[in-house]
C-alpha positions as CSV (number, residue, x, y, z in Angstrom):
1,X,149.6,83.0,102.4
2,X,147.6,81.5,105.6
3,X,143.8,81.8,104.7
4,X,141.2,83.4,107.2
5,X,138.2,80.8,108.0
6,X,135.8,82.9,105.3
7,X,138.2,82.6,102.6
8,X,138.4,79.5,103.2
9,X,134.7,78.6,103.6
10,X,134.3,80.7,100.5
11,X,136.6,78.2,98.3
12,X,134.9,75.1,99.5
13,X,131.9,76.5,98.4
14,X,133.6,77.5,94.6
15,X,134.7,73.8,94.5
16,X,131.2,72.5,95.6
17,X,130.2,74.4,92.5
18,X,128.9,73.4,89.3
19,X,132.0,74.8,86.6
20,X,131.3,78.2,85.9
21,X,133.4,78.7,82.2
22,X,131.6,81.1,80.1
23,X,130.2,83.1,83.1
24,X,131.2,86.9,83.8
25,X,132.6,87.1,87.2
26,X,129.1,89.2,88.4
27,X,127.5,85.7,87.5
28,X,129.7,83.5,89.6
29,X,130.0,86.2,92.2
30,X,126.5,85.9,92.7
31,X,126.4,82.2,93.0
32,X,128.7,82.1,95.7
33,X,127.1,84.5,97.5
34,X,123.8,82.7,96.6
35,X,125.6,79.3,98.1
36,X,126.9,81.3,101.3
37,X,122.9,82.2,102.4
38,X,121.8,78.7,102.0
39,X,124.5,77.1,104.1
40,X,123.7,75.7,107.1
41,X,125.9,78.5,109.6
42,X,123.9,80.9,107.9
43,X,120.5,79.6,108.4
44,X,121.5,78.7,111.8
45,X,122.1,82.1,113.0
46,X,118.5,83.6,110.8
47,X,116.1,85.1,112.9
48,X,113.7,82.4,111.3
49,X,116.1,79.9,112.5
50,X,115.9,81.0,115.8
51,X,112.3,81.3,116.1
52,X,111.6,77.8,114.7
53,X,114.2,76.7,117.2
54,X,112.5,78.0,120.6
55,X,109.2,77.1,119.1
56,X,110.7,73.4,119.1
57,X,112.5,73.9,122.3
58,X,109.1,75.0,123.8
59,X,106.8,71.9,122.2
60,X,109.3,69.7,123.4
61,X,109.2,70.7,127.0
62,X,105.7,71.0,127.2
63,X,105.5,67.0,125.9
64,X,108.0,65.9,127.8
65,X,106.4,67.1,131.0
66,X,102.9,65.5,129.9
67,X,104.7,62.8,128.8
68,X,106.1,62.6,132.4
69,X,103.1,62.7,134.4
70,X,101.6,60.1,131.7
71,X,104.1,57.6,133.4
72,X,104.1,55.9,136.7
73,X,106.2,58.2,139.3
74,X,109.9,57.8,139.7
75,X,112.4,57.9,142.3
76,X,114.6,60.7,142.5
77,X,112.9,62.0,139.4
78,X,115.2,65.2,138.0
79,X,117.9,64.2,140.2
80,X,119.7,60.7,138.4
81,X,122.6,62.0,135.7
82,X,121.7,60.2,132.4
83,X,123.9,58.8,129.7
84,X,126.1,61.8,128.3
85,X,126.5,60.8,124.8
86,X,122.4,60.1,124.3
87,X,121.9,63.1,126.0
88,X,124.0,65.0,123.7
89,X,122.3,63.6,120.8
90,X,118.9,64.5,121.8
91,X,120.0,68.0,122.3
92,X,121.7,68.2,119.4
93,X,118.4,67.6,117.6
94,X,117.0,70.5,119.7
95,X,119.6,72.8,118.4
96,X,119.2,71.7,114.8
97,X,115.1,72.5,115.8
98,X,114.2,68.9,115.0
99,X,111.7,66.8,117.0
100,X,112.0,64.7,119.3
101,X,109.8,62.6,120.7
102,X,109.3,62.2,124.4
103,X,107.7,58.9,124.5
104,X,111.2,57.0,122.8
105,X,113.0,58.6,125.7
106,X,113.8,57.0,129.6
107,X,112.5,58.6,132.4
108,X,116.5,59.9,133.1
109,X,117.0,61.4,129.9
110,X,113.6,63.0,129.5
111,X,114.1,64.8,133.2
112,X,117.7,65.7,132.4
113,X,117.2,67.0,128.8
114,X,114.0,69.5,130.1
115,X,116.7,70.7,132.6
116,X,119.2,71.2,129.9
117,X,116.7,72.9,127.8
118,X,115.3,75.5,130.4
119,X,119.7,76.2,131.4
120,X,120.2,76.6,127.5
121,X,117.8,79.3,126.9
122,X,118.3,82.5,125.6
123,X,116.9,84.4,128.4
124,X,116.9,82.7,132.0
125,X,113.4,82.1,133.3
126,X,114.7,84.2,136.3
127,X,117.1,86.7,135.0
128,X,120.0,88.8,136.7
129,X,118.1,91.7,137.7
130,X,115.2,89.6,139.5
131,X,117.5,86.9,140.8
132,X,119.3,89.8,142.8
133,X,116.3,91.0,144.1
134,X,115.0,87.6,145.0
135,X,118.7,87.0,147.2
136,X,117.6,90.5,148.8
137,X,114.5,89.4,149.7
138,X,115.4,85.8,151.1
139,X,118.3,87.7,153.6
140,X,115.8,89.5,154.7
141,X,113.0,87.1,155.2
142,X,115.6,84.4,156.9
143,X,117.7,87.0,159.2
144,X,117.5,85.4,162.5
145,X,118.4,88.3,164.3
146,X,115.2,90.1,163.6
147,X,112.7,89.7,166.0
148,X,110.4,92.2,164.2
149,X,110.4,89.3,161.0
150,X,110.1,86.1,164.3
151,X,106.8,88.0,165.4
152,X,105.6,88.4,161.5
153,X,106.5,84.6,161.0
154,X,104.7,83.2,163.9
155,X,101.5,85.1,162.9
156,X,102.3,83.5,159.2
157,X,102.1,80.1,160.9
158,X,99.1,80.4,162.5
159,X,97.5,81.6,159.7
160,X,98.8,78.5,157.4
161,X,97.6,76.5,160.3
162,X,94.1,77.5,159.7
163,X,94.4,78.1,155.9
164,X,94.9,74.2,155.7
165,X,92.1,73.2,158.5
166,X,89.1,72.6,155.6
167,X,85.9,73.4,158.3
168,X,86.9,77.0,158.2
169,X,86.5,77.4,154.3
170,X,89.8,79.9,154.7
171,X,92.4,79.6,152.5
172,X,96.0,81.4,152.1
173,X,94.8,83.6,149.1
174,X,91.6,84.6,151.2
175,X,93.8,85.3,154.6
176,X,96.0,87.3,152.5
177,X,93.5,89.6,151.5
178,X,92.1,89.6,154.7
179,X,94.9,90.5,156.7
180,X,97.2,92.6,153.7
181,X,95.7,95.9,154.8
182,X,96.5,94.8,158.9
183,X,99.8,93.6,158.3
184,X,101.4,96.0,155.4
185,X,101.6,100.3,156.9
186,X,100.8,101.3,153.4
187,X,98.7,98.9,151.8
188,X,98.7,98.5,148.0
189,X,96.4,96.6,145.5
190,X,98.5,93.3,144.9
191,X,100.3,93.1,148.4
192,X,97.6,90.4,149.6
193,X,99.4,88.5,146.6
194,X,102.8,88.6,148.7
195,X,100.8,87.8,152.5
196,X,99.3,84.7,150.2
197,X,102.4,83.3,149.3
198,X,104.3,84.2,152.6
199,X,101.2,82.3,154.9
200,X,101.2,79.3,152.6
201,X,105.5,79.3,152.7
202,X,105.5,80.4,156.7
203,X,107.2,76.9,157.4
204,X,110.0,77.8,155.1
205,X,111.6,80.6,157.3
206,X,112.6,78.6,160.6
């Protein structure tokens, strides 16, 4: 008879086993299932587990970027593949929530392993619902066709212009709430936010 993968896994672990003569079968029952918490795909998939693991994930990326700026600037930093196999081992150690230490690593692999860090999470920093949005958004913004949006935009540079001339003490988060209640019908408290980062992008949307 073909065995499943559990029984399987289940008889390794009897053989592992110190003998169990003289023991009723509750006793070596309970060993086994004693054995099966303790193995490593078990503690792997604990909630525990997990936590330590994004806690390592997070310290690591946090040192890895100081780390970065500690060093003299690079060319095409983030952009330069590294070498597969000691990527794969550093992440490995991530996986197994072990650390690793920036400092022993190349400016290549230390750029390339934050990236594969932030595209290995759990949950996305931008996730489904808010990168659809986002698309909406950008069509909008970059539609061509609208010449309502090419009036908005040249106001936007003009204000930029002046948000980065220093003698009139004016910058994008002050000309957003400055002009927020001109520019949006029905103003709201935090739409001086969105003027803000659309004046200091107005460049963007040629």
């Amino acid at each position: 008879m073909e065995l499943l993968p559990e029984q399987m896994q289940n008889m390794l672990i009897r053989k592992s086993l110190p003998q169990t003569s003289g023991r009723s079968k509750l006793q070596q029952q309970q060993i086994v299932e004693s054995s099966d918490e303790d193995s490593p795909i078990t503690r792997n998939n604990s909630e525990q587990f997990q936590q330590e693991k994004a806690e390592c994930v997070q310290q690591f990326i946090k040192n890895a970027f100081k780390e970065l700026f500690d060093r003299p600037p690079t060319e095409g930093v983030f952009r330069i593949p590294p070498q597969l196999d000691k990527q794969k081992a550093i992440m490995l150690k991530l996986e197994q929530a072990m650390y690793v230490n920036p400092k022993l690593l190349d400016t290549t692999l230390l750029c390339s392993c934050i990236k594969n860090c932030l595209r290995d999470l759990s949950e996305p920093l931008i996730s489904i619902q808010i990168a659809s949005s986002l698309r909406k958004s950008m069509n909008i913004l970059f539609d061509k066709e609208n010449f309502h949006f090419q009036n908005l935009f040249y106001i936007l540079r003009q204000l930029n212009a002046i948000s980065i001339i220093p003698e009139y003490k004016m910058n994008a988060k002050n000309l957003g709430i400055v002009f927020a209640p001109t520019v949006f019908k029905q103003y709201q408290l935090g739409d001086e936010k969105i003027l803000s980062i659309l004046i200091e992008s107005a460049y963007q949307f040629q």
